[in-house]
ZAMARGU-4260 file (C-alpha; in steps of 0.2 Angstrom, whole numbers, plus 5000, padded with zeros to 4 digits):
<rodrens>
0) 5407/5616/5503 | 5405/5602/5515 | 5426/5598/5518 | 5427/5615/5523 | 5413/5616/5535
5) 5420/5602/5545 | 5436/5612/5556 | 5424/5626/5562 | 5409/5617/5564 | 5420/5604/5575
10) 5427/5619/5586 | 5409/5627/5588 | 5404/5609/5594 | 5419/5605/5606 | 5415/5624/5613
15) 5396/5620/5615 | 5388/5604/5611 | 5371/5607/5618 | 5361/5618/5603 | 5350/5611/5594
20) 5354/5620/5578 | 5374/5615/5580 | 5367/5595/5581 | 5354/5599/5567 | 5370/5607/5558
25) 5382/5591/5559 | 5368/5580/5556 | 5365/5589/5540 | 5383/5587/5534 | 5381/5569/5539
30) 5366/5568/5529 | 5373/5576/5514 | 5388/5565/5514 | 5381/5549/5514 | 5380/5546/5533
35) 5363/5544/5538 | 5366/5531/5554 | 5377/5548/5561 | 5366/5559/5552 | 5349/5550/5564
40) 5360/5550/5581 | 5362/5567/5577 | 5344/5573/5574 | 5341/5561/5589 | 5350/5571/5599
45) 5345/5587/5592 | 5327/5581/5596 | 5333/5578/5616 | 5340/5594/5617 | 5325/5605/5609
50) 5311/5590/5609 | 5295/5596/5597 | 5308/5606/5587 | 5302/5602/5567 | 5315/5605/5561
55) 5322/5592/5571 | 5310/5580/5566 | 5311/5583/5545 | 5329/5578/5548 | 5326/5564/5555
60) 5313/5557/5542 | 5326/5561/5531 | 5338/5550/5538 | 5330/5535/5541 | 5325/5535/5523
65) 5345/5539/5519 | 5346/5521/5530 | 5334/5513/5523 | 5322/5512/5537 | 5303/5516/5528
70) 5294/5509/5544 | 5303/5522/5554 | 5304/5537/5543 | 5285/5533/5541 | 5281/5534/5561
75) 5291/5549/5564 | 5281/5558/5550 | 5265/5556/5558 | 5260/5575/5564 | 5275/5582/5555
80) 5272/5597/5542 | 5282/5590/5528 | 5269/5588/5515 | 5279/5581/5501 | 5290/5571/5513
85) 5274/5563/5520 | 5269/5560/5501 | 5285/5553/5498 | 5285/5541/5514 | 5268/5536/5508
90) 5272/5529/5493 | 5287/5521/5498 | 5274/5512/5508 | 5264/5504/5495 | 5248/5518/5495
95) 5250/5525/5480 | 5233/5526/5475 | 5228/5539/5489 | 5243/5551/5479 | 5236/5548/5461
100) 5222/5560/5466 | 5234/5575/5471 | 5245/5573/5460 | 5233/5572/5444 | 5235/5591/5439
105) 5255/5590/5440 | 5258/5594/5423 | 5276/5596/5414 | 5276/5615/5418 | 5276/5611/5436
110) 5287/5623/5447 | 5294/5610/5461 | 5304/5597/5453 | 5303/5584/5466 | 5283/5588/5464
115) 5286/5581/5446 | 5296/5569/5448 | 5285/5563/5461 | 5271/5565/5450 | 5280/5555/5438
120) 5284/5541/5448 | 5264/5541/5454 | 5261/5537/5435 | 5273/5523/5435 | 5269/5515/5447
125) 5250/5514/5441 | 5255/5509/5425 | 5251/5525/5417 | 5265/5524/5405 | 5262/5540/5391
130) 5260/5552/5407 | 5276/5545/5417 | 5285/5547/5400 | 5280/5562/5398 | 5286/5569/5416
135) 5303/5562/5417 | 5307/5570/5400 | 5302/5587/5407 | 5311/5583/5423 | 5326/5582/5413
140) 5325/5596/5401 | 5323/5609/5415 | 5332/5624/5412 | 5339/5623/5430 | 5345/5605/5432
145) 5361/5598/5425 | 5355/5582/5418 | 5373/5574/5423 | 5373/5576/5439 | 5365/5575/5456
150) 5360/5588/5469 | 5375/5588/5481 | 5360/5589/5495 | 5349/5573/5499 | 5340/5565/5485
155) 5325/5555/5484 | 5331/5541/5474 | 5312/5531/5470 | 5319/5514/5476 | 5315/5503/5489
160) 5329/5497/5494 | 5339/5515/5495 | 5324/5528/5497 | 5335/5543/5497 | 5354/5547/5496
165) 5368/5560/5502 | 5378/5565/5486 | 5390/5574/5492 | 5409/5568/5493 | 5411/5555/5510
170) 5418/5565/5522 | 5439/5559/5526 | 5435/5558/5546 | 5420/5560/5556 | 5416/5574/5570
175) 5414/5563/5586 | 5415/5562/5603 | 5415/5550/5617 | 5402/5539/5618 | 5390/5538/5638
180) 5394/5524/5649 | 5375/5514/5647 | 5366/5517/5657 | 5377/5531/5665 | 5368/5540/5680
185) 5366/5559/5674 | 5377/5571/5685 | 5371/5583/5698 | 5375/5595/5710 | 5395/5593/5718
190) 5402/5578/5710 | 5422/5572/5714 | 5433/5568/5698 | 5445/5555/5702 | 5459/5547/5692
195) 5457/5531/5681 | 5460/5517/5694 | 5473/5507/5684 | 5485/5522/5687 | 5495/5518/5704
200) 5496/5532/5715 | 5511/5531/5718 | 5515/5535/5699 | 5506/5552/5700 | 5515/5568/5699
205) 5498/5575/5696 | 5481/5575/5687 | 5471/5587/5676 | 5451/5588/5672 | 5444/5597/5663
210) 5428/5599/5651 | 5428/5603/5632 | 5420/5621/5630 | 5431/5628/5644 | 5417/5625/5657
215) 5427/5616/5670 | 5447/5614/5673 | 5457/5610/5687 | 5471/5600/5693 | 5479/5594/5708
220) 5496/5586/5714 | 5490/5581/5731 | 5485/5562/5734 | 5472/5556/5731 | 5470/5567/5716
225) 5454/5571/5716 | 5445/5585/5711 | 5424/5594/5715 | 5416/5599/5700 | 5399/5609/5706
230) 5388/5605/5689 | 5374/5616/5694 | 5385/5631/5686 | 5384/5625/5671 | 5370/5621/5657
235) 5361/5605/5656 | 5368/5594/5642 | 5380/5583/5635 | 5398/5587/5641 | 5416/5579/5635
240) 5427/5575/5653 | 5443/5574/5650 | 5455/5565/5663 | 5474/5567/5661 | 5486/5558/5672
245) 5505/5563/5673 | 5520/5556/5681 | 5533/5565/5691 | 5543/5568/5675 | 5527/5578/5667
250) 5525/5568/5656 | 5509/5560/5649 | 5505/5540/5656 | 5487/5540/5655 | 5471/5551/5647
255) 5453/5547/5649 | 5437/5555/5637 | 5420/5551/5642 | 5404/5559/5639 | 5396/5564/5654
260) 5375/5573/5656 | 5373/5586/5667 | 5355/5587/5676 | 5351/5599/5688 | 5332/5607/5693
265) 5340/5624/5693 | 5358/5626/5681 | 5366/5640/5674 | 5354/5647/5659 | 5361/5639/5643
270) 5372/5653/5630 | 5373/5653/5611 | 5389/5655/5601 | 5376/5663/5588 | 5365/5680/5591
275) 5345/5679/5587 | 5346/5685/5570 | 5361/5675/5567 | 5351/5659/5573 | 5336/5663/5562
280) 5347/5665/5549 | 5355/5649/5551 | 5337/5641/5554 | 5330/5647/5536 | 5347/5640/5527
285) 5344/5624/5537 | 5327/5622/5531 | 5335/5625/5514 | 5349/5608/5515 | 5336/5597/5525
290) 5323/5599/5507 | 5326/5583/5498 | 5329/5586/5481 | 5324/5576/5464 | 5337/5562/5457
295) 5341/5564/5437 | 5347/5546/5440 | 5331/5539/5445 | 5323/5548/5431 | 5337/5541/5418
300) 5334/5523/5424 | 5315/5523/5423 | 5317/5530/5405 | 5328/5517/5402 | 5318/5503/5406
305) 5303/5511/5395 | 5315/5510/5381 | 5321/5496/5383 | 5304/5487/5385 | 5298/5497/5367
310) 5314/5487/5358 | 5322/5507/5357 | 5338/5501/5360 | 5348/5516/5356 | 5336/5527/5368
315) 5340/5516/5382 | 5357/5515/5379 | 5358/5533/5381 | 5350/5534/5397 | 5359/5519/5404
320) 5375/5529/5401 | 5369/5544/5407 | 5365/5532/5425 | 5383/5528/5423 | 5389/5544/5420
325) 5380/5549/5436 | 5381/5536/5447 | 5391/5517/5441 | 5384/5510/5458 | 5366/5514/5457
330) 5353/5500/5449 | 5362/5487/5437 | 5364/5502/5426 | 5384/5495/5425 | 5381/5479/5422
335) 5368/5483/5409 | 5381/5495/5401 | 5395/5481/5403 | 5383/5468/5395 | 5380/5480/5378
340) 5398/5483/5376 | 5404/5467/5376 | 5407/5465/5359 | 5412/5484/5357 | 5429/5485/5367
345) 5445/5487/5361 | 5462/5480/5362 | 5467/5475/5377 | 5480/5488/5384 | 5478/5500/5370
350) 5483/5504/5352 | 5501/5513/5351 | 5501/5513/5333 | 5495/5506/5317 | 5504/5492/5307
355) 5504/5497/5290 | 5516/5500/5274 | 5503/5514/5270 | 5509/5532/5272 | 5495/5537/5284
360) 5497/5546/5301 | 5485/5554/5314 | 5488/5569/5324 | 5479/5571/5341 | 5477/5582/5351
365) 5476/5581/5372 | 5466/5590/5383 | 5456/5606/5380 | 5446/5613/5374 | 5450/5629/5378
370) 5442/5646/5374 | 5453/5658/5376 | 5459/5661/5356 | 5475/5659/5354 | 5470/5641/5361
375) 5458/5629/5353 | 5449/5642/5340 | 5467/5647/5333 | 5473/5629/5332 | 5454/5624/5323
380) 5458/5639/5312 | 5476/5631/5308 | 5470/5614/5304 | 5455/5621/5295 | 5467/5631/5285
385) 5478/5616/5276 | 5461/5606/5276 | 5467/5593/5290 | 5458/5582/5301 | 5464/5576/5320
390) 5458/5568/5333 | 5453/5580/5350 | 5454/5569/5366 | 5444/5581/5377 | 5441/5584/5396
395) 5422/5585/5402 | 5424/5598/5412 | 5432/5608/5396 | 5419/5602/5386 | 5403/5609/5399
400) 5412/5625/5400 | 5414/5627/5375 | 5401/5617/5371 | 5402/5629/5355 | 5420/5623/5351
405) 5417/5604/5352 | 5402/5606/5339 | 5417/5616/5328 | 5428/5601/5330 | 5413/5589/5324
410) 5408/5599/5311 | 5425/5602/5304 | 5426/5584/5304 | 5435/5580/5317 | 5435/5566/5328
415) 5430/5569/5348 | 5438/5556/5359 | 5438/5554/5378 | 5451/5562/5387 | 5441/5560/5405
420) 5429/5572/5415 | 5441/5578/5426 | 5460/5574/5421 | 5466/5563/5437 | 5477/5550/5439
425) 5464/5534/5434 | 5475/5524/5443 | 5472/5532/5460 | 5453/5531/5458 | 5442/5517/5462
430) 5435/5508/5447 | 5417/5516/5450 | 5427/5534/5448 | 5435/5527/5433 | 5419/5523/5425
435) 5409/5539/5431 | 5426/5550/5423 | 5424/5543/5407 | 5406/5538/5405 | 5402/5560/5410
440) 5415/5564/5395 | 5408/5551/5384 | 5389/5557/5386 | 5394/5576/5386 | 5403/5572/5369
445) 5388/5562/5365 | 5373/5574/5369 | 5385/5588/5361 | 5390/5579/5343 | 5375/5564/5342
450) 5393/5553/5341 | 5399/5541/5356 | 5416/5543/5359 | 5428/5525/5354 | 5442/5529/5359
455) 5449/5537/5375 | 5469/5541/5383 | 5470/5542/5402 | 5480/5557/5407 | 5498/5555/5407
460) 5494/5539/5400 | 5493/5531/5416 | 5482/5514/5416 | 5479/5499/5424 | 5469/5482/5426
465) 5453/5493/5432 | 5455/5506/5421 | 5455/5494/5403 | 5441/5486/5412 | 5430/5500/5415
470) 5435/5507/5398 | 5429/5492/5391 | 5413/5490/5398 | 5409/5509/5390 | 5416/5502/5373
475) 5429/5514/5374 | 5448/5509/5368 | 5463/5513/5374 | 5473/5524/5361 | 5493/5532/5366
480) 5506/5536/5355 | 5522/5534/5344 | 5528/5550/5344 | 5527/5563/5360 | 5531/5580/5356
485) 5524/5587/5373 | 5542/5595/5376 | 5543/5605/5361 | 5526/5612/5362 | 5529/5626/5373
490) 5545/5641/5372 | 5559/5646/5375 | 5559/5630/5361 | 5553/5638/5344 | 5539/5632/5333
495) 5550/5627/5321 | 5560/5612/5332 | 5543/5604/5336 | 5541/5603/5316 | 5557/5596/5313
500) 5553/5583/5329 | 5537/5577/5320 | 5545/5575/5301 | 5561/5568/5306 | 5551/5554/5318
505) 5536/5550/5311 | 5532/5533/5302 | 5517/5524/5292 | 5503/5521/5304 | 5513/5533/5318
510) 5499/5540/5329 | 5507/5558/5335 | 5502/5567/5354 | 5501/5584/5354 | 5491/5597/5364
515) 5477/5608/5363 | 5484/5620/5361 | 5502/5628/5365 | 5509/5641/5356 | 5522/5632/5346
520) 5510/5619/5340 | 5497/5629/5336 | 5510/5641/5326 | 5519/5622/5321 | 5503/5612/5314
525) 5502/5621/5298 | 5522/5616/5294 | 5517/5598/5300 | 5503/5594/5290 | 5512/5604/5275
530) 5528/5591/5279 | 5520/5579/5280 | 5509/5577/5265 | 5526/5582/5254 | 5532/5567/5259
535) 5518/5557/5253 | 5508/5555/5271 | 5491/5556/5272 | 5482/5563/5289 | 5468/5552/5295
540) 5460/5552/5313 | 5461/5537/5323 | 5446/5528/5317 | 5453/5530/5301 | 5470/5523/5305
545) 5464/5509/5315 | 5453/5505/5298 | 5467/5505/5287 | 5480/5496/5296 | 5481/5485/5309
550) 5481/5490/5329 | 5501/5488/5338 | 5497/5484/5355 | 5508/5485/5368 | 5508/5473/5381
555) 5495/5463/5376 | 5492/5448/5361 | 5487/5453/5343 | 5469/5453/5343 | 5463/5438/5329
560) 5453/5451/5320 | 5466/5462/5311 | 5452/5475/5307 | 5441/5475/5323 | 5434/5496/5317
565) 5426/5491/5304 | 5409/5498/5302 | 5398/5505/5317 | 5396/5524/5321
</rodrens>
């Protein structure tokens, strides 16, 4: 829970910045979060403050990979005992042929997923094509990886120019402190604090020092202002001196922060915030965040480009997307995904209903699905009941947690359609996010039904520029509404006004939103569908519509093709 960590380990470090295992700790959120040039300052200091510590040192490899820097990650190694790490540095450096050897006997069944994968990268990378195959394909199928998804950890990506990545969320603000002065003398023995020189004395009503951690305060109100600070009580280290300097009024004209380093022969013995058992503790779990972990992604894009290379285009479309699902940034998995779609996407802004004299109508059905079963099993019982179809726009997230209810929707012939992983505003993402939010839904959907989604609706139909153009480039369509009943799904309305909503409303090619599933429209949706087809309507699903009429869409021009869903899956 990295956000989280961030208040308490900042007030551990402003009460005691000189452990080594409170640098190694920041240096490991750093890490995780996608800051290695932090992350290597940290594990620097770490290494000053407890020099030989291995611990230390791993994190340190690890963060120069994270930066990109093989050349050092590779002379830090040296004498380490990081075995796969050292492996991992080696073949980043061009000598694979000294790890085919170990790495021979790695077999699918292997225990250390990283061992694999590494394994699996060996065989690429010496053209040993079946094996590699082979390995990536049990990488992925492990029981205990989520093949959508990276390890919020450190991840060994198998790229050059990135070795290795933080995939954790960015952290909003970053725990810092005040830089030395170069080439600042340490401090020793008595030394007198001064005010800041720009500050005219005669301005002073009085000036405060003092030292984050509460190992030094004082104040005077006496010219010159100055203050002794005898060092030698305190430990050796790095220490945060504060100078503030106020007027005659008390109130606040100027504050200094510098970092100061304490040397003395003799100090006070240095103190822990954390007992012995609690550091060894604290040791064994850093030693568990500092392993690097295996990247699904990596294994995706290899896979990808094996299928591509055998003209399986469909294979490598599905690994491609599962890159995009993952990670739209990583490789020229987006672009390649972009380029595949570009004769798949749909209108521009998105279809709001279908331009037809034809009595057809589709019913869908946001959001979901939900297991609890009064939800989504009793509205599949209700539609399966009057032998209706509808379209389920689905949240990922829903989706990972009833698998066994999508299958249900497919197999009772409905369509699944993308509804986002996550349900946010697309508009407040970046269009990386957008694509990653839809791409996950639209390969869980995929993976579940052997059907890509064509069709998705942001939630709360909110949409921009960005978010048609991500869509697009996953060959999804935008698809809204002519009728929105969202108010008259839920009490103290009854069932029976949602029904008469519907009927009354309702016109050829209408496409109707409802939810998945209220209690009124899953006690409604038997009356609808028996309205409707008494007054000569046919249901259909969106495919279906968008076959048999043509697409109204609004804010943007008629597409020249009237019928662009013709054919495909």
């Amino acid at each position: 829970r990295h956000r989280e960590a961030v208040k308490p380990l900042k007030d551990a470090l402003t009460r005691d910045r000189n452990d080594a295992l409170a640098a190694m700790t920041l240096a490991t959120l750093y890490l995780h979060c996608g800051s290695p040039d932090r992350a290597a300052t940290e594990f620097a200091r770490a290494r000053r403050i407890a020099p030989g510590d291995e611990l230390a040192t791993r994190g340190a490899i690890l963060a120069e990979l994270a930066a990109g820097r093989v050349a050092k990650a590779s002379a830090l190694v040296k004498g380490t005992d990081a075995p796969i790490i050292g492996d991992y540095v080696r073949f980043l450096s061009g000598d694979v042929a000294s790890l085919v050897p170990k790495y021979a006997a790695v077999n699918a069944d292997e225990s250390d997923a990283l061992r694999l994968e590494l394994a699996a990268f060996v065989a690429e990378r010496t053209k040993n094509t079946s094996r590699a195959k082979s390995l990536f394909a049990a990488l992925l199928d492990r029981a205990d990886r989520k093949r959508l998804q990276e390890d919020t950890a450190l991840v060994f990506l198998f790229d050059d120019a990135q070795p290795a990545q933080g995939c954790a969320a960015k952290l909003a603000s970053a725990i810092g402190f005040a830089e030395a002065k170069p080439n600042a003398a340490p401090l020793s023995g008595r030394v007198t604090l001064v005010p800041p020189k720009e500050v005219a004395p005669r301005t002073i009503g009085y000036v405060a020092y003092s030292v984050d951690g509460g190992v030094y305060s004082a104040s005077t109100n006496f010219a010159p202002f100055v203050c002794d600070w005898n060092t030698v009580r305190i430990p050796n280290g790095d220490y945060t001196l504060r100078t503030q300097v106020f007027d005659g009024n008390q109130r606040l004209v100027k504050e200094t922060a510098r970092t100061v380093t304490v040397r003395n022969a003799q100090s006070a013995a240095a103190t822990s915030l954390l007992s012995p058992g609690e550091r060894a503790d604290l040791r064994r779990r850093l030693a568990v965040l500092l392993a690097p972990r295996p990247s699904n992604k990596s294994a995706h894009f290899a896979l990808a480009g094996y299928a591509a290379r055998d003209g399986d285009s469909e294979t490598a479309l599905s690994h491609i997307e599962s890159v995009v699902a993952i990670d739209p940034g990583f490789g020229n998995a987006r672009a390649s995904l972009k380029t595949f779609n570009r004769q798949m996407a749909g209108p521009c802004e998105g279809v709001w209903k279908g331009e037809t004299t034809e009595k057809i109508v589709a019913l869908t059905f946001d959001d979901g699905p939900n297991s609890a079963p009064h939800r989504t099993p009793a509205l599949l019982t209700a539609l399966k009941e009057v032998g209706a179809t509808a379209t389920f726009f689905v949240v990922g997230k829903m989706v990972e947690k009833s698998p066994d209810l999508v299958t249900r929707m497919f197999d009772d012939g409905h369509e699944i359609a993308n509804h986002s992983y996550s349900h946010p505003n697309l508009t407040y993402l970046t269009p990386l996010a957008v694509q990653a939010e839809l791409c996950r839904t639209s390969v869980l959907v995929r993976d579940l039904t052997g059907s890509r989604p064509r069709f998705y609706r942001p939630p709360g139909g909110n949409f921009n520029t960005a978010t048609v153009d991500a869509a697009r480039s996953l060959g999804l369509a935008g698809a809204y509404w002519t009728l929105d009943a969202i108010r008259l799904e839920t009490a103290p309305l009854p069932p029976a006004e949602l029904t008469k909503y519907v009927l009354q409303n309702v016109r050829p090619g209408s496409i109707v939103l409802l939810h998945n599933a209220p209690e009124n429209t899953v006690a409604a949706v038997g009356n609808i569908v028996r309205g409707l087809r008494e007054r000569g309507y046919k249901l259909v699903t969106m495919t279906e519509l968008l076959k048999r009429s043509k697409p109204v869409l609004k804010g943007a021009a008629t597409p020249k093709r009237a019928n662009m869903f013709d054919g495909g899956e």
